[in-house]
N, C-alpha and C positions, 0 to 999 in steps of 0.2 A: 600289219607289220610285214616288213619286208625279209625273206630268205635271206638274199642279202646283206651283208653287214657293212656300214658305213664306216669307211677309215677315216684317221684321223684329217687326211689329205684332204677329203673331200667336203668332210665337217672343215675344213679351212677355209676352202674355197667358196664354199656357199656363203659364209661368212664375209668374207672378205669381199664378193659379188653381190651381198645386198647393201653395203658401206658403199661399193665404188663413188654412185653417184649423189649419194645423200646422207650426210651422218645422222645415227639411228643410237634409240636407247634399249639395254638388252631385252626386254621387254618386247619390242618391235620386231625387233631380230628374231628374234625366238617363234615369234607368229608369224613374219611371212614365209621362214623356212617351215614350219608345221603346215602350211597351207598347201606344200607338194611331198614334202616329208616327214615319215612319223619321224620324231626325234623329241628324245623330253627336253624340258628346259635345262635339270639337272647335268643335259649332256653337253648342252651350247655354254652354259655360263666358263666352266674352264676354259673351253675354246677360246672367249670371248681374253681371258686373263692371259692364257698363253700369247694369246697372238700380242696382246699388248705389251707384254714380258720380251718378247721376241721382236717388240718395234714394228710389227705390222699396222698398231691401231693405237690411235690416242686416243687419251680419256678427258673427257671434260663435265665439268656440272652446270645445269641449267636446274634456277629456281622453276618449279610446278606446281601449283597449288598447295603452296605455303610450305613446300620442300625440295629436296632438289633432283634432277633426274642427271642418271650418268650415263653422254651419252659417247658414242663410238666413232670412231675421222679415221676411215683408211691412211697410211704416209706411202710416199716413194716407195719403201721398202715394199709395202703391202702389194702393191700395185704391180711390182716388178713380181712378186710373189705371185698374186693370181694371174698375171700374164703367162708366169711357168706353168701353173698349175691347170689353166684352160687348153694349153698345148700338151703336157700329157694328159689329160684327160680324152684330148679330142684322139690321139694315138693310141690310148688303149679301150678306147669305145668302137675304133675302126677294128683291132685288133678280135675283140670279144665278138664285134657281128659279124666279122667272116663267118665265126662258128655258128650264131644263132641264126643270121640271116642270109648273109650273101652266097655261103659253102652250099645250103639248101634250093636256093633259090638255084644254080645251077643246075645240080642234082636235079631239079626235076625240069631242067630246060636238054636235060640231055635224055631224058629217059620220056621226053614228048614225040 
């Protein structure tokens, strides 16, 4: 478990970045993001409802072995949504490693 706490932003954006290219059912979802990130199911399934509440994601049902699976379609919206969210992302990971990395990595380029 990570010190760290996952905001809602980025529990969005994972979401949203594993739909880009292939519509997924919550089940899938929940597994390729557990594969780099703890995160329970219990915490992606609202995700999954908001974002669809909010027009990021459509829902559709596919029969699977004699029931149906409901699965997840990034739209426009979504897409314009993770393109925002990959850009602050990429600007407050630069912002955080000055501190962890690069402020350091000076520091001992100056005291060489």
């Amino acid at each position: 478990m990570s010190v760290f706490p996952i905001s809602a932003a980025l529990l969005d954006a994972m979401v949203l970045a594993v739909t880009e290219n292939e519509d997924s059912y919550g089940y899938k979802i929940t597994k390729d993001i557990q594969e780099k990130v703890s995160v329970s199911e219990s915490t992606l399934y609202p995700v999954l409802r908001r974002l669809q509440k909010n027009g990021m994601l459509e829902v559709y049902d596919m029969p699977y072995l004699g029931r149906n699976r409901r699965y997840y379609r990034i739209t426009e919206c979504g897409k314009e949504q993770l393109y925002e969210l990959r850009h602050e992302w990429t600007d407050f990971s630069r912002q955080i490693g000055y501190f962890l990395n690069e402020r350091n990595e000076r520091k001992d380029m100056e005291t060489s």
